[in-house]
C-alpha positions as semicolon CSV with decimal commas, in nm:
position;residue;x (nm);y (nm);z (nm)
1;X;4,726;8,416;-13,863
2;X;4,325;8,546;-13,804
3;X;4,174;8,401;-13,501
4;X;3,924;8,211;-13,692
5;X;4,227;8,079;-13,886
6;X;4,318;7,913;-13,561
7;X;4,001;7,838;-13,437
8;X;3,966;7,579;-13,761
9;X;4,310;7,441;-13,701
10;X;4,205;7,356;-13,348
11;X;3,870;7,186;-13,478
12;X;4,066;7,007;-13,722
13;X;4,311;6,903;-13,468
14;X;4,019;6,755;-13,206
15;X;3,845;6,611;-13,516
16;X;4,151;6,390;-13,643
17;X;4,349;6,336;-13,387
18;X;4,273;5,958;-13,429
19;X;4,359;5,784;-13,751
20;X;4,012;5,632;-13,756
21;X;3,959;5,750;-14,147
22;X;4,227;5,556;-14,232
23;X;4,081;5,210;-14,134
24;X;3,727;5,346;-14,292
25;X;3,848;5,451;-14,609
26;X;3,616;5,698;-14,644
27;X;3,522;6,046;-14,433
28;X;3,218;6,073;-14,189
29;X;2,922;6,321;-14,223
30;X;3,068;6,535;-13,961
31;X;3,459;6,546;-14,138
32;X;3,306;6,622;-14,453
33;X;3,115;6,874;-14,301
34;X;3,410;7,033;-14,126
35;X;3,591;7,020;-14,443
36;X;3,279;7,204;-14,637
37;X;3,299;7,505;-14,380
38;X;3,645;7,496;-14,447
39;X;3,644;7,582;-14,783
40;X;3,392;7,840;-14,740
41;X;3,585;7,981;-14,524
42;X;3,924;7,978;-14,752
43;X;3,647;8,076;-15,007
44;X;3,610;8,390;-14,851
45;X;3,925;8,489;-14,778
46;X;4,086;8,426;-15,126
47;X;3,777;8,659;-15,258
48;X;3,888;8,936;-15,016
49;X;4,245;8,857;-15,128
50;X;4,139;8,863;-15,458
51;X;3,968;9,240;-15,432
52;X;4,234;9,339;-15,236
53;X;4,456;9,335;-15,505
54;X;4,277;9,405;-15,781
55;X;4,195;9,752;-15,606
56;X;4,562;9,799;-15,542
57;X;4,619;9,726;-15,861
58;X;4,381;9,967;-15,998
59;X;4,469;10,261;-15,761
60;X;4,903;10,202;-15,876
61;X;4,781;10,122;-16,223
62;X;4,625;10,476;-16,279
63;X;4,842;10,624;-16,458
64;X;5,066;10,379;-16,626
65;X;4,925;10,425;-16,989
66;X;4,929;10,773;-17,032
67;X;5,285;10,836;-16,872
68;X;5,580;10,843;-17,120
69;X;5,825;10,745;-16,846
70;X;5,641;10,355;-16,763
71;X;5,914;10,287;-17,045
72;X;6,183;10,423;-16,986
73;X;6,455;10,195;-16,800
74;X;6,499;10,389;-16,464
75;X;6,089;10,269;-16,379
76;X;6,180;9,911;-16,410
77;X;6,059;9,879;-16,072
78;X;5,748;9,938;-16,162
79;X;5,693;9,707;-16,462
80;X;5,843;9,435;-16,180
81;X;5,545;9,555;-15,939
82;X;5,301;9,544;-16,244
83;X;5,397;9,172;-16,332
84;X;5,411;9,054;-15,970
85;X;5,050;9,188;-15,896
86;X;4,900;9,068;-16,239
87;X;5,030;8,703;-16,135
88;X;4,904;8,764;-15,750
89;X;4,537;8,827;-15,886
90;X;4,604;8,517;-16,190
91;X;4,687;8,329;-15,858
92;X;4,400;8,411;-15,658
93;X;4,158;8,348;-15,953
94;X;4,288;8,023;-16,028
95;X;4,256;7,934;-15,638
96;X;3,896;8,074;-15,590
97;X;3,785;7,833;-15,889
98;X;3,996;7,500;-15,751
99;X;3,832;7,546;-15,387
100;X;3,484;7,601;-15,571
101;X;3,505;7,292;-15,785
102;X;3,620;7,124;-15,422
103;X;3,300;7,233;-15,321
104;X;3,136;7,121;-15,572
105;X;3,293;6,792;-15,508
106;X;3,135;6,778;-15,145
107;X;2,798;6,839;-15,325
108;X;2,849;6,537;-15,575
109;X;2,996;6,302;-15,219
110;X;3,348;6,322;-15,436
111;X;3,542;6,507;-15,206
112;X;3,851;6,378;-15,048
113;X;3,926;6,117;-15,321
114;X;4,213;6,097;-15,555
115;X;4,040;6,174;-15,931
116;X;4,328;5,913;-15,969
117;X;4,363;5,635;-15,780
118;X;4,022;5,678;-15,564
119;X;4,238;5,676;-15,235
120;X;4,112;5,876;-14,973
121;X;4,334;6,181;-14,968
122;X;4,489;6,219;-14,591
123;X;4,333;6,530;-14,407
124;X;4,617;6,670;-14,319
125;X;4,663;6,753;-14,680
126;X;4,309;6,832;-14,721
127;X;4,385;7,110;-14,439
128;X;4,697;7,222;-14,625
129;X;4,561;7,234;-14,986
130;X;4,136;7,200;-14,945
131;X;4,152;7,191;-15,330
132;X;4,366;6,870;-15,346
133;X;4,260;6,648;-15,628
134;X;4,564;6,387;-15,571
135;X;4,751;6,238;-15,333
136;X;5,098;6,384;-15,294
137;X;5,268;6,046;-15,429
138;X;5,073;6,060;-15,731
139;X;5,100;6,453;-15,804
140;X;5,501;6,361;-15,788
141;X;5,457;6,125;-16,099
């Protein structure tokens, strides 16, 4: 784990250490806040994730199409690392949009509320997945 990683685990730690947005039903300026450079932060790092691979993918992808041997049998290794990294980048592109529209929910005061029920989603799942949408009881049904 990165240092600043950790240093937002700790902040999210001091910040709900008490149950206090339980009884409130609702998150204060400052939570949201925290939550807001949270995403920007996972923001960031699923962009550089996201590069990341695609430039791997481009540098081991080179040749592929030209190269009468992608098809032959003994290379099925590679057609497994081809399909692996073309879900990895699907992956990270589906998870930069989700933690966009999440911050697009701060912007509209919609964040950290089941689309569902309206329940305040906990913030220890808000840590785990910023781009929660539901409760974990009702994304089980």
């Amino acid at each position: 784990m990165d240092q600043e990683f950790n240093t937002f685990k700790e902040r999210f730690h001091e910040i709900f250490s008490n149950s206090s947005w339980k009884k409130r039903g609702r998150y204060t300026n400052g939570e949201i806040s925290f939550f807001k450079e949270y995403l920007e932060y996972k923001i960031r790092v699923a962009k550089e994730n996201y590069s990341f691979s695609r430039e791997n993918f481009a540098e081991g992808n080179s040749t592929r199409g030209t190269d009468p041997s992608f098809k032959d049998f003994s290379n099925a290794s590679e057609s497994i690392w081809f399909g692996q990294n073309v879900h990895v980048i699907d992956s990270q592109s589906k998870l930069i949009k989700s933690l966009e529209k999440a911050l697009a929910r701060i912007e509209q005061g919609r964040y950290g509320f089941s689309l569902l029920s309206g329940k305040i989603i906990p913030p220890g799942r808000l840590f785990s997945a910023p781009h929660a949408t539901l409760n974990v009881e009702e994304k089980s049904n």
